[in-house]
ZAMARGU-4260 file (C-alpha; in steps of 0.2 Angstrom, whole numbers, plus 5000, padded with zeros to 4 digits):
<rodrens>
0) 4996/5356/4826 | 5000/5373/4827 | 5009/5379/4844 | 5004/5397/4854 | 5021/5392/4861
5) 5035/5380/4854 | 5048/5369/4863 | 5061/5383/4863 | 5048/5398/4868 | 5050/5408/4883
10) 5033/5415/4891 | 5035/5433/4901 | 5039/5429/4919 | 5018/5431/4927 | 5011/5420/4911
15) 5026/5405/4914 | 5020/5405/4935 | 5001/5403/4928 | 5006/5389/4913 | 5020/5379/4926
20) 5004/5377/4939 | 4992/5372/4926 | 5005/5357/4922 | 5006/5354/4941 | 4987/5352/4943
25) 4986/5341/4928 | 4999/5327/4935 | 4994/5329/4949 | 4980/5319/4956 | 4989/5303/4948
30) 5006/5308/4955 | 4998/5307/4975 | 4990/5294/4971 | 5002/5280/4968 | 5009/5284/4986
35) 4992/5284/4993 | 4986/5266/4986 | 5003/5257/4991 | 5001/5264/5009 | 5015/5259/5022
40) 5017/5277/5026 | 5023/5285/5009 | 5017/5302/5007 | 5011/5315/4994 | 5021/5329/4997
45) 5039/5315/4994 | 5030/5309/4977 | 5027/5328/4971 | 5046/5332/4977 | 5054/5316/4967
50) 5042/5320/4951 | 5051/5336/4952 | 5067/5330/4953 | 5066/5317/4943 | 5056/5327/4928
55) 5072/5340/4928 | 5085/5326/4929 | 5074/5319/4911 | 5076/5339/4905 | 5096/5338/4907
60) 5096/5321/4898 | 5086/5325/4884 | 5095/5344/4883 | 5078/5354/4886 | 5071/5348/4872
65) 5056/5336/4877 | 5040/5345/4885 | 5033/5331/4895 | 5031/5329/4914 | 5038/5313/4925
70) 5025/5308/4938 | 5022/5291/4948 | 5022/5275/4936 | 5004/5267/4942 | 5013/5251/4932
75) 5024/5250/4946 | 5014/5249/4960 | 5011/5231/4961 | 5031/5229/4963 | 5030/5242/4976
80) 5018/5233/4985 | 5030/5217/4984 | 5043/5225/4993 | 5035/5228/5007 | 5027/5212/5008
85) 5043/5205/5007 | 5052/5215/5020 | 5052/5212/5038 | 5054/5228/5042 | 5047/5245/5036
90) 5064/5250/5032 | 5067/5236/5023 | 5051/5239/5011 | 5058/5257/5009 | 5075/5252/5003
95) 5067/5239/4993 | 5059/5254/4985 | 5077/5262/4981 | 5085/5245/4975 | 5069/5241/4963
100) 5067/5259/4957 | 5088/5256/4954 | 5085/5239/4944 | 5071/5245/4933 | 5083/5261/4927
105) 5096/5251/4924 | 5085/5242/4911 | 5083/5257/4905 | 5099/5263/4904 | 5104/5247/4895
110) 5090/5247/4882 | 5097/5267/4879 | 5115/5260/4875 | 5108/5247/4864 | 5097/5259/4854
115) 5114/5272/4854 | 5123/5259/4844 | 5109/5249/4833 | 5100/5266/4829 | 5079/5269/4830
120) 5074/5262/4813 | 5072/5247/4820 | 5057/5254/4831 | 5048/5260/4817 | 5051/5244/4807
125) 5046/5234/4826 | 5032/5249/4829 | 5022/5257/4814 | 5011/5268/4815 | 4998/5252/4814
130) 5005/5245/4830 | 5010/5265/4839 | 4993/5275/4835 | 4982/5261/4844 | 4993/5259/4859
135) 4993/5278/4860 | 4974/5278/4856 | 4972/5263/4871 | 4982/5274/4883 | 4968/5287/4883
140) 4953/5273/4883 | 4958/5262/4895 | 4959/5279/4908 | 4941/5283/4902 | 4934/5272/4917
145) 4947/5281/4929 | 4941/5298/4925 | 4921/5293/4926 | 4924/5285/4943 | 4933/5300/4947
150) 4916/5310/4939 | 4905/5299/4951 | 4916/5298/4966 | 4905/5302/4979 | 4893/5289/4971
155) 4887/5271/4974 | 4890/5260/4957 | 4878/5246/4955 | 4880/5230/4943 | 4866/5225/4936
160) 4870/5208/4925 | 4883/5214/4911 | 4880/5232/4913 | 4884/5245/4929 | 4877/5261/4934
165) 4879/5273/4947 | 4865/5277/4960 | 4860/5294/4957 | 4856/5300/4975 | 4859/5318/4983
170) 4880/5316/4987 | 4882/5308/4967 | 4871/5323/4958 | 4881/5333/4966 | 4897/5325/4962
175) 4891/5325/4944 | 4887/5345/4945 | 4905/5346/4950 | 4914/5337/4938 | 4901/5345/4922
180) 4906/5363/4929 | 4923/5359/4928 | 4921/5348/4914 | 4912/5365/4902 | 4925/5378/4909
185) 4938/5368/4902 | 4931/5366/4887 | 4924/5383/4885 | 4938/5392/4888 | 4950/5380/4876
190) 4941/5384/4861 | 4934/5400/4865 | 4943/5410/4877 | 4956/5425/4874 | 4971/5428/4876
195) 4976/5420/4895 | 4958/5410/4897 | 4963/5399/4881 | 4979/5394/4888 | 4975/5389/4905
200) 4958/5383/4905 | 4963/5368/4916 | 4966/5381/4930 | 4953/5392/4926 | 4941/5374/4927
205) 4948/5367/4944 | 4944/5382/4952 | 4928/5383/4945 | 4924/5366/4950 | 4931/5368/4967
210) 4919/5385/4970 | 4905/5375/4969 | 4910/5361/4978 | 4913/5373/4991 | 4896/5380/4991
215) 4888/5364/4994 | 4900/5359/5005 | 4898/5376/5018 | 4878/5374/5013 | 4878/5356/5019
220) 4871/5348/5006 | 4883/5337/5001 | 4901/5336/5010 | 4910/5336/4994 | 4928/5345/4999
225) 4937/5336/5014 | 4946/5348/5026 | 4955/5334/5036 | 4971/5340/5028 | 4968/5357/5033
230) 4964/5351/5049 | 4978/5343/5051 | 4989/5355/5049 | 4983/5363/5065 | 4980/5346/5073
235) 4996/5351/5086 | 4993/5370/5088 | 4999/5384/5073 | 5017/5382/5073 | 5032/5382/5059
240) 5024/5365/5052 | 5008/5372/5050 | 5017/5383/5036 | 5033/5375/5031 | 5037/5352/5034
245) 5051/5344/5026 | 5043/5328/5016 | 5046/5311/5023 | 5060/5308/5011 | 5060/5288/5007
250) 5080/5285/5010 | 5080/5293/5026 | 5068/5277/5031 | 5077/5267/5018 | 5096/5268/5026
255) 5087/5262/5042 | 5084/5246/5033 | 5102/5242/5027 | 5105/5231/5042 | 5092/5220/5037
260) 5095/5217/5021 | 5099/5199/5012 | 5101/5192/4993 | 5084/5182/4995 | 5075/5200/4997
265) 5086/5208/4984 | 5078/5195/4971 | 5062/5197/4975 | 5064/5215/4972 | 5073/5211/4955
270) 5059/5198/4949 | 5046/5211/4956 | 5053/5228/4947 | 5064/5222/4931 | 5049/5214/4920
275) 5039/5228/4923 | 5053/5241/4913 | 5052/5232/4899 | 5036/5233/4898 | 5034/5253/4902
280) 5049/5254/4890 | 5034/5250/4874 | 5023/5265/4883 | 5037/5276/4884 | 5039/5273/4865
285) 5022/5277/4862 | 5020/5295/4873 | 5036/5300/4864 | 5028/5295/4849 | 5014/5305/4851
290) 5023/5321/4860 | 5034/5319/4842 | 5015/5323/4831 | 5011/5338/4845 | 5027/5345/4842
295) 5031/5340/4823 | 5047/5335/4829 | 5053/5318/4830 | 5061/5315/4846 | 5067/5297/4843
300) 5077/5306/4832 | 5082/5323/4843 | 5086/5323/4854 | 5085/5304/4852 | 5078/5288/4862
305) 5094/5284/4869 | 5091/5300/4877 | 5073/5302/4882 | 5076/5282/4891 | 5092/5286/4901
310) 5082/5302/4907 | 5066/5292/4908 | 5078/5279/4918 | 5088/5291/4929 | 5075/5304/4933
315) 5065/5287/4938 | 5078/5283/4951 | 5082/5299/4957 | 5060/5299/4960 | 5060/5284/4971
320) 5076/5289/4980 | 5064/5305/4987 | 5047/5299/4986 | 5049/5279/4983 | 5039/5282/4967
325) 5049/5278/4950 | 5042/5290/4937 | 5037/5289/4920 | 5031/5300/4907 | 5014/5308/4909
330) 4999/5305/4898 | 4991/5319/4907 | 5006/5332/4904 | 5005/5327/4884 | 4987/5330/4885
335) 4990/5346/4892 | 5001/5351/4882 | 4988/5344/4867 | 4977/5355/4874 | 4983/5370/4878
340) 4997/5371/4863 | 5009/5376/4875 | 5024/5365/4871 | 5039/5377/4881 | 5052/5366/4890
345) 5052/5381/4902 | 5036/5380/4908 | 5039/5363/4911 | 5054/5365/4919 | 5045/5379/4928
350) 5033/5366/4934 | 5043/5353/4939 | 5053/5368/4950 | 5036/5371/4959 | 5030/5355/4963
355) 5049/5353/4970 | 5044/5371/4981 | 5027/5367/4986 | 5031/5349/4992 | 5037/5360/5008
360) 5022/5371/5010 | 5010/5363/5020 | 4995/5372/5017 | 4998/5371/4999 | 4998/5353/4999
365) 4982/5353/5008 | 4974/5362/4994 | 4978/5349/4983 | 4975/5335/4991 | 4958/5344/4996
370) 4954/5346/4978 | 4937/5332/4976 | 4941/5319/4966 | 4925/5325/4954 | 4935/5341/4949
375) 4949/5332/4943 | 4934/5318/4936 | 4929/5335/4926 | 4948/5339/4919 | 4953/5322/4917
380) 4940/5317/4902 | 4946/5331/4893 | 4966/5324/4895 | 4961/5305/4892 | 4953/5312/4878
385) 4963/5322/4870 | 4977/5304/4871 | 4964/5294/4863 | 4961/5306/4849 | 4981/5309/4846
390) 4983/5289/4843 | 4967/5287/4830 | 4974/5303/4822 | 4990/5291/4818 | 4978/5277/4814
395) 4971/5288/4800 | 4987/5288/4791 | 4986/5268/4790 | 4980/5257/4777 | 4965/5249/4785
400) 4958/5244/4767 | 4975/5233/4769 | 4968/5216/4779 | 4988/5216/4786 | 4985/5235/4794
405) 4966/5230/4801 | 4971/5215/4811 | 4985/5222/4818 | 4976/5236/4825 | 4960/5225/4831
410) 4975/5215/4840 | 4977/5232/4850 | 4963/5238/4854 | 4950/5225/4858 | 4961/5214/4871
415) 4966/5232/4876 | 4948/5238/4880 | 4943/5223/4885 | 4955/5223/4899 | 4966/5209/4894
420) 4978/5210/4908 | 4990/5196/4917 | 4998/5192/4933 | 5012/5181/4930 | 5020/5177/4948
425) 5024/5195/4957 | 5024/5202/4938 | 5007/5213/4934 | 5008/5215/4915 | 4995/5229/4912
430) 4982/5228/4899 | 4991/5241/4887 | 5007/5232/4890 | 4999/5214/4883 | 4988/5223/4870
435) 5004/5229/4864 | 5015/5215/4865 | 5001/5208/4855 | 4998/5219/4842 | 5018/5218/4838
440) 5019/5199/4835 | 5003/5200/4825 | 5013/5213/4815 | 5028/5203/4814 | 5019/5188/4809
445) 5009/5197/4795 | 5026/5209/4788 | 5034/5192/4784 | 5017/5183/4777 | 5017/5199/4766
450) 5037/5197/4761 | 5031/5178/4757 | 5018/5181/4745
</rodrens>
C-alpha cells in the first residue's frame, strides 16, 4: 500500500490538528463505551485521558515507530465487572481495577522478556499467514453486527425464527438516513476527494451525519441527538465546570479502598484479569501483523514484539490507573490508518495529546458523547471493513488448494463467525480468542501430519 504519509512523516502544523482529531473520533465511540457498560461510576472523559496516556506510554516503548492507537479492551470488561462484584465497597471495585489492570501487564511484560530472549520466529512458525490472516479477517467480521446495530440504533430488532430484522418505522428510517450520509461521505471523499477531503474523510463524514441528525432532531421528527450532556453541563448554573472539570481519576477512588483490601479479593481479581492477557496477547499479534502489511514494515521485527507487548502492557496499566480501562491496540485506528494512508506516529501522538486535552473540556466531551450512535454506525462499516479486507488479503497469499491450509482457516473462521465463545468460571474467552486458539492446534496438529508423511 502506498502511504500519502509514512511512519516517520511530519504533516504541517494546521493538517496534523485536522488528521490527530480524525484518529480521536475513530477510537472513540469504543473507547467511552467500555466505561459506560461496566457502570459503577466510571466515566468517559477518564477512559479518553488513560487512552492518551497509555497510547503515548506504547509510543516511547516502541521508539515512535508503531502508528496505532490504545483505547479500552472490550475483552476486559467481564473482569472489570468481577471486581466490583467482588468488592464490598466501591473503592475496593476501583482498586481492584488498578491491581487487575497491574496483573494482566505483568503478563505482558513477562511474555515481552520471553520473546527478547527466544526471538519472533517462533510466532511465524506458531502463526502463519494461514492462522494470522483469518484472525485479522474475523476481527473485522465479527464487529460487523456492532456497527449495523449502531446503523439501526434508534430501531426495534425483531427475531423471526432463525433470521432477525429491524422494524423500519419513522425514529429507524431516520436512523438509517443518518448512518448512509455518513456512510457515502466517507466513502466518497476516500476515493474521490482532493487534497484534504481524501485524508480526512472520517471527519468530513461525522459531521455530515451529525448535520442531518440535527435537522430532524430541531425539526422534531425524530429525536436522533441527545442533548442531556449539554444540559448537563449547565444543570448547576454556567460556572468554570461548565467549560473546564478535572475527570474523575480512578485511583483517587481506588486509594480510598486500600483499607478494605484482603488476599481472598486479590485472587479474584487475578483469576478474573490474568487469563484474559493471554488471550488478548494472540490479538495483539494479529493487529501488529496487519499494521506490519499497511506499513510494509515488519514490526515484530522493528521495533520488535518485545517492544510493542511491554508498551501494550505498561500503556495498559498506566490506562486503568486514570480511567480504570486497560487499553489495547485499536482495530479502528489500523483501519484508519488503512483508510486514510496516513501512517505518521506524529499524528498519532498528536491524537493521543488531544484526547489527554479534551478529556478536561467539558463541552467538548458533550460533543462526542452527543455524537448518535448511527453516525458512528455509518463510519464504523467502513473501519470493520477495511480489518476484514486486510486479513483475506493475507489469506490470498496461502495455499488453499493445500487441504493442510483450507482446514486451518475453516477452523478460524466458522467457529469465529459463528460466535463460538466461552465462559469458563469469571474467565470470558471471546469468540476471536477461541477461534484462534483453535485454528493454531489445527495447525500444529496438521504441520507435524505433514512432517510424518
Amino acid at each position: 500500500m502506498k502511504l500519502v504519509y509514512g511512519v516517520k512523516d511530519k504533516p504541517k502544523f494546521g493538517q496534523l490538528l485536522i488528521f490527530a482529531f480524525q484518529q480521536v473520533l475513530a477510537i472513540m465511540a469504543a473507547t467511552i463505551a467500555v466505561p459506560a457498560i461496566v457502570g459503577n461510576g466510571m466515566t468517559a472523559s477518564a477512559a479518553l485521558f488513560g487512552a492518551g496516556v497509555g497510547t503515548i506510554v506504547y509510543q516511547l516503548f516502541t521508539k515512535f515507530r508503531s502508528p496505532v492507537f490504545l483505547g479500552s479492551s472490550f475483552a476486559f470488561i467481564g473482569s472489570m465487572v468481577a471486581a466490583f462484584a467482588g468488592a464490598t465497597s466501591m473503592s475496593l471495585g476501583y482498586l481492584g481495577l488498578l491491581i487487575g489492570a497491574a496483573s494482566a501487564g505483568l503478563i505482558y511484560v513477562i511474555i515481552a522478556i520471553v520473546v527478547k530472549f527466544a526471538g519472533v520466529k517462533w510466532i511465524g512458525k506458531l502463526m502463519p499467514a494461514a492462522v494470522i490472516g483469518p484472525t485479522v479477517a474475523l476481527i473485522g467480521l465479527s464487529l460487523a453486527g456492532a456497527a449495523i446495530n449502531d446503523v439501526f440504533s434508534y430501531g426495534e430488532k425483531v427475531t423471526y425464527g432463525v433470521s432477525s430484522y429491524f422494524v423500519m418505522t419513522t425514529d429507524i428510517w431516520v436512523s438509517f438516513i443518518c448512518a448512509i450520509v455518513t456512510f457515502a461521505v466517507v466513502i466518497l471523499c476516500s476515493v474521490f476527494g482532493k487534497k484534504m477531503a481524501k485524508l480526512i474523510p472520517f471527519i468530513i463524514g461525522v459531521l455530515a451525519g451529525y448535520a442531518v441528525a440535527l435537522v430532524f432532531t430541531l425539526t422534531g421528527v425524530s429525536q436522533v441527538i441527545d442533548f442531556t450532556p449539554f444540559k448537563a453541563l449547565v444543570a448547576n448554573g454556567v460556572n468554570l465546570s461548565t467549560f473546564i472539570s478535572l475527570p474523575d481519576f480512578s485511583f483517587l477512588e481506588a486509594f480510598k479502598g486500600i483499607g478494605d483490601f484482603n488476599v481472598s479479593y486479590l485472587a479474584t481479581v487475578a483469576v478474573a484479569y490474568i487469563p484474559v492477557a493471554f488471550v488478548v496477547f494472540a490479538e495483539h499479534i494479529a493487529d501488529h501483523k496487519n499494521l506490519s502489511s499497511i506499513i510494509d514494515s515488519d514490526l515484530l521485527e522493528d521495533p520488535g514484539l518485545h517492544r510493542t507487548l511491554l508498551g501494550d502492557g505498561v500503556g495498559s496499566i498506566v490506562g486503568a490507573f486514570f480511567g480504570g480501562c486497560p487499553n489495547t491496540t485499536y482495530g479502528e485506528s489500523v483501519g484508519c490508518v488503512a483508510i486514510t494512508k496516513n501512517a505518521s506516529i506524529v499524528t498519532i501522538t498528536t491524537a493521543a495529546i488531544m484526547t489527554i486535552l479534551v478529556s478536561f473540556i467539558s463541552p467538548f466531551v458533550a460533543f462526542l458523547d452527543s455524537i448518535p450512535g448511527c453516525v458512528m454506525g455509518g463510519v464504523c462499516v467502513t473501519l470493520y471493513g477495511f480489518i476484514a479486507v486486510s486479513g483475506l488479503k493475507m489469506i490470498q497469499k496461502v495455499d488453499l488448494e493445500d487441504n493442510a491450509n483450507l482446514f486451518t482457516v475453516s477452523a478460524i473462521l466458522i467457529p469465529g463467525i459463528g460466535g463460538m465463545a466461552m465462559a469458563i468460571g469469571k474467565v470470558y474467552i471471546t469468540n476471536i480468542a477461541c477461534a484462534l486458539i483453535l485454528g493454531i492446534i489445527v495447525n500444529i496438529i496438521l504441520s507435524k501430519g505433514r512432517k510424518s508423511e
